[in-house]
Every structure is written in C-alpha cells, then in structure tokens.
C-alpha positions in Angstrom: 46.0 139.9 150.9 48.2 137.1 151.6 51.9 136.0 151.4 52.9 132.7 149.1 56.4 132.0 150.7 59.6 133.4 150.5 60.2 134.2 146.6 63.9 134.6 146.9 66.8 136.3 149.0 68.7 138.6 147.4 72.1 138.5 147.2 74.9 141.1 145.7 78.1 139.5 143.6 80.7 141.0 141.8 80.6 138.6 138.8 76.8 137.3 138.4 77.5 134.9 136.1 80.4 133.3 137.8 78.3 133.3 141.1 75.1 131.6 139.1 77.6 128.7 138.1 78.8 127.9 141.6 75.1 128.0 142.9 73.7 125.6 140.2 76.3 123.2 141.1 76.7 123.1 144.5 72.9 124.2 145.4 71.0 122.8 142.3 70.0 126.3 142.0 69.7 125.8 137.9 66.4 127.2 136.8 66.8 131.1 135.9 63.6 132.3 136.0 64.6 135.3 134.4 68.0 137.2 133.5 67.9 140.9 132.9 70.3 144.0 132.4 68.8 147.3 133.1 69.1 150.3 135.5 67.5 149.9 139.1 65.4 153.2 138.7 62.8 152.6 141.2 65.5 152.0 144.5 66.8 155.7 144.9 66.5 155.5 148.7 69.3 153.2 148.7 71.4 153.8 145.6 72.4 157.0 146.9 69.8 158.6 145.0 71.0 157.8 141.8 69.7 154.9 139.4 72.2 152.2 138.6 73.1 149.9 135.9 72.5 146.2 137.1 72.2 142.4 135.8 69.9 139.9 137.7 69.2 136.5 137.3 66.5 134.6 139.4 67.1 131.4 139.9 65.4 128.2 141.2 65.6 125.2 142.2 62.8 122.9 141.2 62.6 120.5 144.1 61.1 123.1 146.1 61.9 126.3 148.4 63.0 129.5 147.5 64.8 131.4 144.8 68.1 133.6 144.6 68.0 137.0 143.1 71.6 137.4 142.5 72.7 140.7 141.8 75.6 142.4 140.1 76.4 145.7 139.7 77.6 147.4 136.2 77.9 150.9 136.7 79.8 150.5 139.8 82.1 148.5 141.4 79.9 146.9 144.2 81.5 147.4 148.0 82.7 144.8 150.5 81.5 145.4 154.4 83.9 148.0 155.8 84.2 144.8 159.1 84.4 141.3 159.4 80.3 140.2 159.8 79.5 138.3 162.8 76.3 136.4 163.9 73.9 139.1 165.0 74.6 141.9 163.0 72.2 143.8 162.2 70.6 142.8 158.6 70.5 139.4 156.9 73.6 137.7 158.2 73.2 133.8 156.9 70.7 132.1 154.1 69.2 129.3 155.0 69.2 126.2 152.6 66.8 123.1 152.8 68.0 119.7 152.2 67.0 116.2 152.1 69.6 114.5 154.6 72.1 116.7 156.5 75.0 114.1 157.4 74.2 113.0 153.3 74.7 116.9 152.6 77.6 117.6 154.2 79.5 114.5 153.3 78.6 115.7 149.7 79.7 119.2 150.0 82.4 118.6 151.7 83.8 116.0 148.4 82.8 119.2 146.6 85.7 121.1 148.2 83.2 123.9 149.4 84.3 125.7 152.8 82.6 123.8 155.3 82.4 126.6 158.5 80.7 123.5 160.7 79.7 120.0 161.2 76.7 118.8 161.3 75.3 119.6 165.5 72.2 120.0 167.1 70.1 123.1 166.9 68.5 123.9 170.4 65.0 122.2 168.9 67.4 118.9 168.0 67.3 119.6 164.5 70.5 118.9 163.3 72.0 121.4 160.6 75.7 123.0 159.8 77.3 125.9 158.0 79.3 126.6 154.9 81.1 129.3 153.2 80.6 130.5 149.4 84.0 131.2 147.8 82.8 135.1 148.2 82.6 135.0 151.8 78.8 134.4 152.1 77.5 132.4 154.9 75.1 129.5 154.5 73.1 127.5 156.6 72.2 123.4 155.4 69.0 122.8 157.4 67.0 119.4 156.8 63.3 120.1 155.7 60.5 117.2 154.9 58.3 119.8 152.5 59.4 119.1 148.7 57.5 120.1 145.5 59.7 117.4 143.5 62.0 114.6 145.6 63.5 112.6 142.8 66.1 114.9 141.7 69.7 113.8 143.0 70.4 116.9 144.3 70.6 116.6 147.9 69.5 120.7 148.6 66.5 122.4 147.7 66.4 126.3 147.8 66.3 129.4 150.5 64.6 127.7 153.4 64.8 131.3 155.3 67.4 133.2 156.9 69.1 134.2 160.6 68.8 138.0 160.8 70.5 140.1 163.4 68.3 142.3 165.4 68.7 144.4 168.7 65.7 144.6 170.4 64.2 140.9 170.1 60.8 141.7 171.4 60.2 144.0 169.3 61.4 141.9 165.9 59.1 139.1 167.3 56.1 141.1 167.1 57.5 142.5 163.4 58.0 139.1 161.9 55.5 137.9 163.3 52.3 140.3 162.8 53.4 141.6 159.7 55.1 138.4 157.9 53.2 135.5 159.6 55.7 133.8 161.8 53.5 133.2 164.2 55.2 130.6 166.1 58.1 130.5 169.1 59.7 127.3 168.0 62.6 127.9 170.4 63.7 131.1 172.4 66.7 130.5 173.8 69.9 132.3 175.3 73.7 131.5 176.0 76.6 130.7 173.8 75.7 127.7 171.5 78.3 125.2 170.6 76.4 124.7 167.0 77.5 128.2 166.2 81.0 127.6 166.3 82.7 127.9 163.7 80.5 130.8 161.9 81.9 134.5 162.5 81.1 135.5 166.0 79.9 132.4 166.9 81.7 132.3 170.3 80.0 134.9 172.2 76.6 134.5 173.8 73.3 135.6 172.0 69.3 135.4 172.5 68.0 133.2 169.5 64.4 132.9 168.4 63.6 130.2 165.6 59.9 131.8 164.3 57.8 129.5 161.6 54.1 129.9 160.5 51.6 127.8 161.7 49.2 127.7 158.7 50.2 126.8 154.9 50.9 129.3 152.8 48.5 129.8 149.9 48.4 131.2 146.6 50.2 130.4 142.8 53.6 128.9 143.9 52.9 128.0 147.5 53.6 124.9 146.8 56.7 125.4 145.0 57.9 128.1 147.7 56.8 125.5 150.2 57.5 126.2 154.2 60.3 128.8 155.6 61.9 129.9 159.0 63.3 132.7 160.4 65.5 132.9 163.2 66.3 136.1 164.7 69.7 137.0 166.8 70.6 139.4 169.3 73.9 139.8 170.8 74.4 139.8 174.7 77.9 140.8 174.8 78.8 143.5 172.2 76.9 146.4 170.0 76.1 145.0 166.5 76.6 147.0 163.7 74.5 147.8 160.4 76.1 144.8 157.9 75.2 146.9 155.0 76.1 150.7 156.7 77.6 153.6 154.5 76.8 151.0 151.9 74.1 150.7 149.1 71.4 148.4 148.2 73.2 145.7 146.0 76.6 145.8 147.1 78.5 142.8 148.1 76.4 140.1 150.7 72.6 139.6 151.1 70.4 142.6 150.2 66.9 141.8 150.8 64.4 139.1 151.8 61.8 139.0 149.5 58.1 137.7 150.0 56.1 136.3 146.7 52.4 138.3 147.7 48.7 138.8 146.8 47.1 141.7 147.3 50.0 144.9 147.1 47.5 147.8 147.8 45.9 146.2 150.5 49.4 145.3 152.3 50.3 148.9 151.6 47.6 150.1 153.4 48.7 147.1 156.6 52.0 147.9 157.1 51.8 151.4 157.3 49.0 150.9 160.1 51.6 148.6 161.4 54.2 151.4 161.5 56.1 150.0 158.6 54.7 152.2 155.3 56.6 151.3 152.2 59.4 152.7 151.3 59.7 152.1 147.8 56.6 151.4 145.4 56.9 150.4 141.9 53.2 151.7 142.1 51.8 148.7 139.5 53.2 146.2 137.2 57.3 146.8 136.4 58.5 144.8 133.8 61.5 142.2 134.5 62.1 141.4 131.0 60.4 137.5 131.0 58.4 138.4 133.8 56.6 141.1 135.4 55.3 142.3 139.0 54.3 144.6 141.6 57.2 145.2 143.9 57.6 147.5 147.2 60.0 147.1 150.0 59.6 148.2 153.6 62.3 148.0 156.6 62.3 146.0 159.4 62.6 147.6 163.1 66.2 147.6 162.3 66.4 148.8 158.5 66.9 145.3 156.9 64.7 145.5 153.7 62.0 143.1 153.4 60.6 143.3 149.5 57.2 142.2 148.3 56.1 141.3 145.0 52.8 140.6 143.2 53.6 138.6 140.2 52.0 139.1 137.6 53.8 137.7 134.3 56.0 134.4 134.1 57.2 132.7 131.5 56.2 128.7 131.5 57.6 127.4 128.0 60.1 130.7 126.5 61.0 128.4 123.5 57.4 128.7 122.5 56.4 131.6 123.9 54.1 130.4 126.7 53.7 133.3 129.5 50.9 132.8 132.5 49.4 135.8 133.2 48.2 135.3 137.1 46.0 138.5 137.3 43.5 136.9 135.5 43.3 133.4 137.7 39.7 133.3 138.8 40.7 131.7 142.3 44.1 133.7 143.5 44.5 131.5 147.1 44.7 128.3 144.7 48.2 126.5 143.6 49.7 126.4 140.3 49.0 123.2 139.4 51.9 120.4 139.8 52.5 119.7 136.6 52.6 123.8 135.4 55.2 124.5 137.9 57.2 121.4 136.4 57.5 122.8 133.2 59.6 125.3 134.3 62.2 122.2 134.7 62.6 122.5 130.8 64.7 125.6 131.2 67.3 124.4 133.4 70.4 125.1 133.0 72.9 121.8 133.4 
C-alpha cells in the first residue's frame, strides 16, 4: 500500500466546458485525461441520497503536478456557499498551483487580465508565492516548485501543487495528514496575522498555519508525473469557521475533494479504519470512467473534508489508435511509468 501523489483536486463548475477553457489557458491545464457524462451512483452520502447526472473532465498538465477533476452538474443546478469563504474554513479553501518563476508568473497572469487577490510576498519559510481569483470566485494559490516531469513547455505553471484546508483543531489534523496521508514533515508552524494573506478573504485576522510536506519520494506509475505536494492546514484564532460546503452536496459550486492516486485499496481500507477514518464510500473494485477505469473510496478528514482515493487501473496512452495500459498487470507496482509513456499522453492535448 502506498500513495503516488495527489491525482487531482476536485473542483464543482456550473459550465464544465467553459471552466476547462479558462484552465488550459491560464494554467496549461490542456490534457483531458478523460471526459465523461453519467450519473454519480456510488456518492449517495452526499448527493442527498439520490444519484445525479454529471459531466467530468480530468485534465492535466504535462509538465508535472497534479490534475483537476472539474465537475458539473446536469440534473441540477449546482449551489453557491450560502457565505462569503474565508481562509480557515473548514474544507478545501485554496488550490495550490506550482510554477516555474513566481515574479515571471504573476507578471504573466496579471497581462492575462486574471484577478490577481495578491502580489508576490514571502511565506513564513521565505518562499515567495501570491494569490489569484478564477472568474467563478475560486481561490488559487501560485507557489514556485523545482520538481518538473517536462520543463520546456512555455507555460510558466504546472498543476495542483496541494492545497490550504481549514481545520479546527490543528493537533489533531497534524496527526490526520500526517499518519494517514504521509505528510510527515512540520515545514513551518506558525501563528499571528500574516501580511502574505492579505488580500485573500479573511486574510486580516490572525490564524495558526502549518505547511506539512513528505519527506520520502512518492512511488508508484505516475509518481513522477504527480511529482511532490504540500499541504498547509489553517485554523482561525479569532472567529468559529464554518463548514464551506454545509447544507450543500458533493459537487456543488467550489472545491469538492482532494484526491490521492493509490496502490493497494483493500489494504488502505483495512488502515484507515484502524486509524479511525473507515471509508465512507467504496466503489468496491474497478468502476469504469469511460477511457479509464479505477478503484475509488473516499474517507473524511477530522473535520468532514473528503479525501478520495483511487487505484487506477485503466488509462488510455494513444485513443486514436486504441492504446490503453492496463497497470494491474505491471510486474513491479512501486516502479514509474516510464518517461517517454507518460509523454505520449502530450498527443492529446488540447490547444
């Protein structure tokens, strides 16, 4: 049993399409994995019980880093928070982007006409990074990374680097993200009101912020790809946060679910529910995606924000041609994809 990397954060739109467009362009997000229309069956904890019609596309970017599951749905109209978000909220409050050159990001970005929440400033580590809006209200976070699959692509951003989730007992999310998910290491554990936050919702207010990473390389098929993540966790000293996706279903509007590309589903079944975290929804073996296919499961956090697993199991390498790898039957499970496998994906980009 083992985790890869983040495979994606999920994020609910109201027009999928629309929102695949604007993520291509501005986060050279342009490699859809796979696009599918069907009915979420399997998620009846958090549909209200009911299955519901949806369209999904993953994309990638191929310079390395995570994907985006974005989400729309099509039986229903999907629902806005009922509040303003703010920094430390409980649930996934900001996706983290990688990038080549911050001050070379934002100048870009900024030409681009995107919402720019921040300049660049330094994190309490040094690290410089800085915020931006999506035209739906979605909070991202531009942080420099020096882990690429591919570097010659112009594109100054890679993909999901991570992601700030509120919490509201940090102790106890420490030990969560870190025993269960592998972020084993305290890069900075700080408290106060940080200057680098203005600017984001919330931002003036004072907060306990804990930026966890792994110390050991991930392993398995797309570890390289999927590359090296953070997550930093928040908790607000001077107010009661509130449940970002309350009195509101899995899929609506804003970031849904981080998701964590696996090996080994029946044996993590078996470690999170010793560690107090059983799943809560279990595909129970492969579930087809249309061009791919996987093992997926979802637990909660300490707080309820849904952290999904999947096993892959089917992806497709060359569509035109009808070239699919099946990874169940890879005689060394811990070992990358090879380089040049993982680049052929490139052919189905999207410009």
């Amino acid at each position: 049993m083992f985790i890869s990397g983040i495979q994606q954060i999920g994020i609910g739109v109201s027009h999928v399409h629309e929102a695949f467009k604007w993520y291509r362009e501005h986060f050279g997000m342009d490699i859809p994995m796979f696009e599918e229309a069907a009915v979420a069956g399997l998620m009846l904890p958090y549909t209200g019980g009911q299955p519901q019609a949806r369209h999904a596309i993953l994309a990638l970017n191929l310079q390395g880093g995570g994907g985006m599951e974005i989400w729309q749905y099509t039986g229903r109209t999907p629902v806005p928070p009922a509040f303003q978000p703010q920094i430390g909220d409980l649930g996934i409050g900001i996706a983290k982007v990688k990038c080549k050159d911050v001050w070379a990001c934002f100048h870009d970005l900024r030409k681009r006409g995107v919402n720019m929440l921040t300049n660049p400033a330094p994190r309490p580590n040094g690290e410089e990074h800085f915020f931006v809006k999506d035209p739906w209200g979605n909070p991202f976070e531009i942080v420099e990374a020096g882990d690429w699959f591919i570097k010659n692509n112009r594109s100054l951003t890679g993909g999901m680097y991570g992601a700030a989730i509120g919490v509201s007992d940090m102790d106890r999310s420490i030990r969560f993200y870190g025993e269960v998910l592998g972020y084993d290491t305290v890069v900075y554990d700080k408290s106060g009101d940080f200057a680098d936050w203005h600017g984001v919702d919330g931002g003036f207010s004072n907060y306990r912020r804990v930026l966890l990473r792994h110390a050991e390389k991930r392993k398995g098929p797309f570890s390289r790809l999927l590359g090296d993540t953070e997550i930093e966790l928040v908790q607000s000293l001077d107010r009661s946060p509130r449940k970002i996706f309350e009195n509101r279903f899995w899929g609506d509007l804003g970031y849904i679910h981080l998701c964590f590309d696996i090996t080994g589903m029946e044996a993590m079944k078996k470690f999170c529910a010793e560690k107090g975290h059983p799943f809560t929804v279990d595909s129970s073996g492969s579930f087809d995606m249309g061009e791919a296919a996987g093992y997926f499961s979802y637990i909660e956090d300490p707080d309820g924000t849904l952290i999904e697993f999947v096993e892959t199991h089917k992806i497709p390498i060359l569509k035109k041609i009808g070239w699919y790898l099946d990874l169940r039957k890879r005689s060394n499970p811990e070992q990358p994809l090879p380089g040049w496998m993982l680049r052929t994906l490139g052919m189905g980009r999207v410009k």
